[in-house]
N, C-alpha and C positions, 0 to 999 in steps of 0.2 A: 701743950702738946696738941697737934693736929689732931689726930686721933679723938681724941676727950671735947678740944670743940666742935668737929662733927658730929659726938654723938649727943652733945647738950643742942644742939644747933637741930638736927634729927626728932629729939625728944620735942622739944619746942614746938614742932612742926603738926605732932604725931594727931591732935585730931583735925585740923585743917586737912590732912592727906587723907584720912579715913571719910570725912563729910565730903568734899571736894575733890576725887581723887583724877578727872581727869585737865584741873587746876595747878596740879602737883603731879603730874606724872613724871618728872625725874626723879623728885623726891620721893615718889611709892616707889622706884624702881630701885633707890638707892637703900630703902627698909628692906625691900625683898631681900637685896646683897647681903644686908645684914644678919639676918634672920634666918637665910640656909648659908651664907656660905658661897663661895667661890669652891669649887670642885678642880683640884690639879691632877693633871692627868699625866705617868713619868710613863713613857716608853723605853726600853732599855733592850742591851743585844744586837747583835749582828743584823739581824732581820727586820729591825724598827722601822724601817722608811714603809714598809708597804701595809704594817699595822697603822702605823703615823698618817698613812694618805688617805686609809678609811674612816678614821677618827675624822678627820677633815672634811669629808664630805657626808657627815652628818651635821644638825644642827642640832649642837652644845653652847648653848648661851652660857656666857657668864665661867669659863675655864680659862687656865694655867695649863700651855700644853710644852714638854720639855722632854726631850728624846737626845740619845747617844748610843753609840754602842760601846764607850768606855765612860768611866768613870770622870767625871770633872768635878774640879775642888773647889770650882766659877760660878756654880750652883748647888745651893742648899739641896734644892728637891733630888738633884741627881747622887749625891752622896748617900753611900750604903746599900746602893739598889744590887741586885744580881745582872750580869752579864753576862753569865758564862753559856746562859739560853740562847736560842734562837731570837726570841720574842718575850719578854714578859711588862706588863701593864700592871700601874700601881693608880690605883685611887685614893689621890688624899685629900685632906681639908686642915690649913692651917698644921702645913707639912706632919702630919702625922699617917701615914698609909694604911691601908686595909691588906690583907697579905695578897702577891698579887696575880692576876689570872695572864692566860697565853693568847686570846682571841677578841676581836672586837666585839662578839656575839658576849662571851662572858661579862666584857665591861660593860656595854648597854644593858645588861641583865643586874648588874650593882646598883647601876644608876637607877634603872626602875625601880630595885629595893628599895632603893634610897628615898625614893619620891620624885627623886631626876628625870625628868622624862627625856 
């Protein structure tokens, strides 16, 4: 499995990156991935495109961003979200969501929780 040799491949790696790290800078970048996580960000509702444009012009390294205002069965992250809002934003990681907020101000406030800057 891909998966499994990347992460023997990764381990193998793990003190050269920590002594050397600007030797290994993709490989530190690719421990960081591992280590918090990709952050998916589901936009859902009528109103997503101008919550979606804000999202965009901030700088979110390292995110999954996936927006509708119906339901699609095309993507995992969009299944089971609420639409019947204006707006609602869902934070997850390794498609499991936190319950979800109506404003870009509130998801930058998760993220910060989070450690997310």
């Amino acid at each position: 499995d891909w998966y499994e040799t990347g992460n023997k491949m990764l381990d193998g790696l793990h003190t050269a990156i920590i002594n050397y790290p600007t030797s290994f800078a993709n490989w530190a970048a690719l421990m960081i991935k591992q280590a918090y996580g990709i952050n998916e960000i589901v936009i859902t509702g009528k109103a997503y495109k101008e919550i979606r444009n804000s999202v965009l012009e901030h700088y979110m390294p390292d995110k999954i961003l996936q927006c509708d205002s119906s339901e699609s069965n095309e993507f995992p992250l969009l299944k089971g979200k609420d639409y019947s809002a204006d707006a609602c934003v869902y934070l997850c990681k390794n498609y499991r969501c936190l319950p979800p907020c109506n404003t870009l101000e509130e998801l930058l406030l998760l993220l910060k929780d989070l450690g997310n800057k």
